[in-house]
C-alpha positions in Angstrom: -35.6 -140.8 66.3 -33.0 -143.6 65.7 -30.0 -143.3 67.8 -26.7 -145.2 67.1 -22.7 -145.1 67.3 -22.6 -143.4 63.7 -21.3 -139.7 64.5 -24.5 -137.7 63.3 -24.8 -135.6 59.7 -26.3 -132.6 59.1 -28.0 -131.4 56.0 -29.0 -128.1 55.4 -31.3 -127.7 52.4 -32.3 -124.6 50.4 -35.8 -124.5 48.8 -36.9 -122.1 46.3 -40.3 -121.5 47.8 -40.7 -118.8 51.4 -44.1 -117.9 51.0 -46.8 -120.7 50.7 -47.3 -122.1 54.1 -49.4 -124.7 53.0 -46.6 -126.0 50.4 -43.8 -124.9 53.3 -45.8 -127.3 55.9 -46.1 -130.1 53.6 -42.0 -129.9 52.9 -41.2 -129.6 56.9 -43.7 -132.7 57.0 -41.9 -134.6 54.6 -38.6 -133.9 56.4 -39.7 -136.2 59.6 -37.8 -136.4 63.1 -34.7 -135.3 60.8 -35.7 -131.1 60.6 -34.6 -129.3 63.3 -34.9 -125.8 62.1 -37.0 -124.2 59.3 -36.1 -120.8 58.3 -37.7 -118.6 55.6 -37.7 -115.6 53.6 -40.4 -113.8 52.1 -38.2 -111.0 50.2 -35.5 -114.1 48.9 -38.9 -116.7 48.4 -36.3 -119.3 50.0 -36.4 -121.3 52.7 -33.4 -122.8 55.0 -34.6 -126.9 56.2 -31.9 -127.8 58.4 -31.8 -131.7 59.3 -29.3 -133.5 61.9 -29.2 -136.6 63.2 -28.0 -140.9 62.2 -26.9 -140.3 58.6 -29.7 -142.7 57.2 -32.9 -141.1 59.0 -30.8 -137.7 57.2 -30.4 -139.3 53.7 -33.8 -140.1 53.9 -35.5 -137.3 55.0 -33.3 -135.4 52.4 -34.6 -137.8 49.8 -38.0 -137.5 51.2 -38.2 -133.4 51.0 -36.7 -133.6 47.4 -39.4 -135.6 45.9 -42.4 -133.2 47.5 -40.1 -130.2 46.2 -40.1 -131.5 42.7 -43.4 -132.3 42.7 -45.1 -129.4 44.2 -42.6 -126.3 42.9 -42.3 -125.1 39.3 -39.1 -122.8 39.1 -40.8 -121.3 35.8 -42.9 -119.2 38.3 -40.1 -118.0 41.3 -39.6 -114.7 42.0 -36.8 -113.9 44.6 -34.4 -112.3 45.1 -31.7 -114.7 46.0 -29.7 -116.8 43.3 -30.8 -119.8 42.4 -31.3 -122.4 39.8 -33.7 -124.9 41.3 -36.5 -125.5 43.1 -34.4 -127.8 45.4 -31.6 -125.5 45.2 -28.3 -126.4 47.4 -28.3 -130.1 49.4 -25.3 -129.5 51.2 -24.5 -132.3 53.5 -22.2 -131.6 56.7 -20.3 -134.0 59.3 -20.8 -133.5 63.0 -18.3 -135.8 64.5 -16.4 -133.9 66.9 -18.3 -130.5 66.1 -16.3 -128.3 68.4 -12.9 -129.1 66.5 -14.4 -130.1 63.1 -14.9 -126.2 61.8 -12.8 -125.6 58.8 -9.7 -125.0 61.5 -7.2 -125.0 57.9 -5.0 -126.6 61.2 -7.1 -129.5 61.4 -9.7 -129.9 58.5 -12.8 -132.2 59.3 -13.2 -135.7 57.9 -15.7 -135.0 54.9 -16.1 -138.4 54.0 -19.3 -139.3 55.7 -20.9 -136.2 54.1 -18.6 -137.4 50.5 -20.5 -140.2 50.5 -24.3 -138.8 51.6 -23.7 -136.6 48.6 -22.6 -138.7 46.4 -25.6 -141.0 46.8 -28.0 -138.5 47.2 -27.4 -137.2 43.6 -27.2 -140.5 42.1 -30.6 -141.0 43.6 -31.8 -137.7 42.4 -30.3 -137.7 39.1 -31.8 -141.4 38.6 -35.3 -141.1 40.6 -36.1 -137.4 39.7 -34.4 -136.7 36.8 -32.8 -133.4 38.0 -28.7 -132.9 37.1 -26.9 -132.4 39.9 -23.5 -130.9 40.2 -21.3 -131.7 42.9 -19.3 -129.6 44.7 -16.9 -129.8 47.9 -13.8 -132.8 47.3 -14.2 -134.3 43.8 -12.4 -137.2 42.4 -8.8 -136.5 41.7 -8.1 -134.5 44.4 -10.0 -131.1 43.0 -12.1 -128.8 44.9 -15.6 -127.4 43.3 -17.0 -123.9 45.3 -20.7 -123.7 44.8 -19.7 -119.9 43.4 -17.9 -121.9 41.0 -21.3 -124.5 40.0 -23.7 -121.5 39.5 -21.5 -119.9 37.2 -20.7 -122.9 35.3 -23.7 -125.0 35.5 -24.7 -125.9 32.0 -22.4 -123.9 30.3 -18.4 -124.8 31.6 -19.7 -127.8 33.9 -21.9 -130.7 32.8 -24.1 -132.5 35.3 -22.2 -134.8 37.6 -24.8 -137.0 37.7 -28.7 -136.9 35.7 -29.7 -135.9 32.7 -27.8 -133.0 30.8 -30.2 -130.4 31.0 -32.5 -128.8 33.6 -35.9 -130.5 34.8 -39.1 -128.4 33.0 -40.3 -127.3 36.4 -37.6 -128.0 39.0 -34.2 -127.4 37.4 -30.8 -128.5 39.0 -29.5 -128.7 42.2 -25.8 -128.1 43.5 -25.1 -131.3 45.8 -22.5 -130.5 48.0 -20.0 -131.9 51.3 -18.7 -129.5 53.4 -17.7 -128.3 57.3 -19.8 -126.5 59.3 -21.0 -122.9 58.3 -23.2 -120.3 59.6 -25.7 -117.9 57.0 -26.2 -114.5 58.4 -27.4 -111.1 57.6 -27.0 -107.6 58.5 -30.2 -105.5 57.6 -29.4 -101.8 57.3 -31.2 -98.3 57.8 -30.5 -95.0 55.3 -28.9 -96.9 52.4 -28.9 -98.1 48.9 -28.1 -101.3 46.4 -24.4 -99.4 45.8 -23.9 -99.6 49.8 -25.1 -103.1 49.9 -22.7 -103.9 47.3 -20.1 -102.4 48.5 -19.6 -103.5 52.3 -20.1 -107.2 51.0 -17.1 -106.9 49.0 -15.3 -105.3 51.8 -16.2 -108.7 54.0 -15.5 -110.9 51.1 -12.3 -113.0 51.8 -11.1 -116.8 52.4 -13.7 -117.2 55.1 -16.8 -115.0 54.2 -18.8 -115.2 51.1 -21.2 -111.8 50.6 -23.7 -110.4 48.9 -25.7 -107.1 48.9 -30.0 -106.9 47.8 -32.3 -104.6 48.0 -35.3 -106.1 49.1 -39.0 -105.2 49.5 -38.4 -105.0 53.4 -35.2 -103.2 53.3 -31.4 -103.4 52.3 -29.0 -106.7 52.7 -25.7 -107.7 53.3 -26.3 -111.7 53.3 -23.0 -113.5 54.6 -22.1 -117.3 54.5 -19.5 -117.7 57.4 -17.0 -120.7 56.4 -15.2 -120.7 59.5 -17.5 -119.4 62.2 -15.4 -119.8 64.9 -12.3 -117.7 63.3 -15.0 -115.7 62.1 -18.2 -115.8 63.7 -21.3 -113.1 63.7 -19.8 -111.1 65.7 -17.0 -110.1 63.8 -18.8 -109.1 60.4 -21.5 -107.7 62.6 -18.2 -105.1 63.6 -16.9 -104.9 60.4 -19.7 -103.3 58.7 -20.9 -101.0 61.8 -17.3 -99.9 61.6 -17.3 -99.5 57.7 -20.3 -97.2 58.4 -18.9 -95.4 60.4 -15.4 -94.6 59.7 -16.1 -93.9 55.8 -14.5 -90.3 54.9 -16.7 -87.1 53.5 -17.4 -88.1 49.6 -17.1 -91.5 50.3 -19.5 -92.0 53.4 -21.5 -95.4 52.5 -24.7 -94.0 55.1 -27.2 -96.2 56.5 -26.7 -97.8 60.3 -27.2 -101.3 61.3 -31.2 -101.6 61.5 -30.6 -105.2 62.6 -28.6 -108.9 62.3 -30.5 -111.9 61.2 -29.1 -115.5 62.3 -30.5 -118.0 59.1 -30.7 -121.8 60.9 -29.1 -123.1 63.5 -25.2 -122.1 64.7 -22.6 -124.3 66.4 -21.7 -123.3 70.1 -18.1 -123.2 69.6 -19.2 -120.1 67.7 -21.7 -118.4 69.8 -19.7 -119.4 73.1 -17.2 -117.1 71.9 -19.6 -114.0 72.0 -20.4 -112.2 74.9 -23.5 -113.1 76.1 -24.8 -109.6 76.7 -24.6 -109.2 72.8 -26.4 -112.1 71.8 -29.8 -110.6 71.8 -28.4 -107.9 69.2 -26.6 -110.7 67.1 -29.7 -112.2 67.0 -27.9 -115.6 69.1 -29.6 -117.5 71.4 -28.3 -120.8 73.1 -31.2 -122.7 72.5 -30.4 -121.9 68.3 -27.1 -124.1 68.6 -27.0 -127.5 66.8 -25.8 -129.0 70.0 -28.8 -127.9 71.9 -31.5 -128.8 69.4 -29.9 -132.4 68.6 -30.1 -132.7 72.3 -33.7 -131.6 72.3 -34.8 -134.1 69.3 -33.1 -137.3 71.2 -34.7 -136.3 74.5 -37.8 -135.9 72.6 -37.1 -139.4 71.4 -36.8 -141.3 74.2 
């Protein structure tokens, strides 16, 4: 692994494709010393590549993992349950400088502009090399601010491409190309419940700092969370919110279903997990050695 001054970049990349270990194997490979976590899902037919480290060895392995994605995925034949509009679906790059303070704090905001620029060259590159249209989101010129809620509503109907050609790739689609802080995916599986309940405690945890949706899957029933401020509000907390939605619902309006389970997706900062009590990280499904700290450590030990 290259080592250097540069504060490190992370990039977490979501692939339409959980299933096909032989396809999944060749995407990790392409990915190089940059991958330190691969996460997939059979029920979403998605998979989580998480790569830190200098931002060059990450531009390039993200570059690297797009071009095996587009050439071995046709989005023509997914089935999953998660949305999603490409094959290389989100490219969301992420600054690490200063990690324990850099968390969306709305006190002290991180410096995107490592991960601005990664993403803005990344979907020249993609919209020129691969010919799939990329929308940005994160910081845009001008001062605005694009949600990636916002790009899959509006992709190809209320936003144009931000760079490529104007409409989808035959096999691969688009891709939302974003810059943004640090944020942790989680789910909450639960037991004796139904789509509606799904539904309905992820718009109870929906606010400023949680994004959630609800699925029924082959394997059970979802509340699948994006934390956008894990350290105001970490796993723990929506963990509590719906065991306590559960539970406190009145006759005639009782939800049902108990917490079968939680579900970490990639890695987690410590600032977040250090918060946690460690006697409830094996239910929180937490574990030190899932931190970005600890497996950036491991990779440039590895290295050396």
């Amino acid at each position: 692994m290259r080592t250097g001054t540069t504060a490190p970049l992370e990039c977490v990349a979501n692939v339409s494709e959980g299933r096909d270990q032989r396809v999944l194997r060749e995407l990790a490979d392409a990915c190089g010393d940059a991958l330190l976590d691969l996460h997939s899902d059979l029920d979403h037919h998605r998979s989580v590549f998480t790569l830190a480290g200098q931002p060059d060895l990450v531009q390039e392995a993200a570059r690297s993992l797009a071009r095996v994605a587009v050439e071995k995925l046709d989005l023509s034949r997914h089935q999953g349950a998660h949305p999603r509009f490409g094959v290389l679906d989100v490219v969301p790059f992420v600054p690490l400088g200063r990690l324990q303070t850099a968390l969306g704090s709305l006190r002290r905001p991180p410096d995107l502009g490592p991960a601005i620029a990664a993403r803005d060259a990344f979907a020249s590159w993609a919209g020129r090399m691969l010919g799939l249209p990329c929308f940005l989101y994160g910081p845009l010129r001008g001062g605005d601010v694009r949600t990636l809620p916002e790009v899959r509503r509006g992709a190809f109907s209320t936003l144009e491409p931000d760079a490529g050609p104007g409409a989808p790739h035959p096999t691969a689609g688009a891709v939302a190309v974003g810059a943004r802080p640090v944020l942790v995916a989680y789910n909450i599986w639960i037991d004796g419940a139904d789509l509606a309940v799904a539904r309905k405690l992820a718009a109870s945890l929906r606010g400023p700092l949680v994004r959630a949706l609800g699925f029924a899957l082959e394997s059970g029933v979802q509340v699948s969370c994006n934390l956008l401020d894990p350290v105001a509000v970490g796993p723990a907390e929506v963990y509590d919110r719906v065991a306590a939605l559960l539970r406190e619902a009145g006759p005639g309006d009782a939800p049902g279903g108990v917490i079968r389970r939680a579900e970490l997706v990639g890695l987690i900062p410590a600032a977040s997990m250090e918060r946690i009590p460690p006697r409830r990280w094996d239910d929180l499904d937490l574990s030190p050695e899932r931190t970005i700290e600890a497996r950036l450590a491991e990779r440039l030990a590895a290295s050396r």
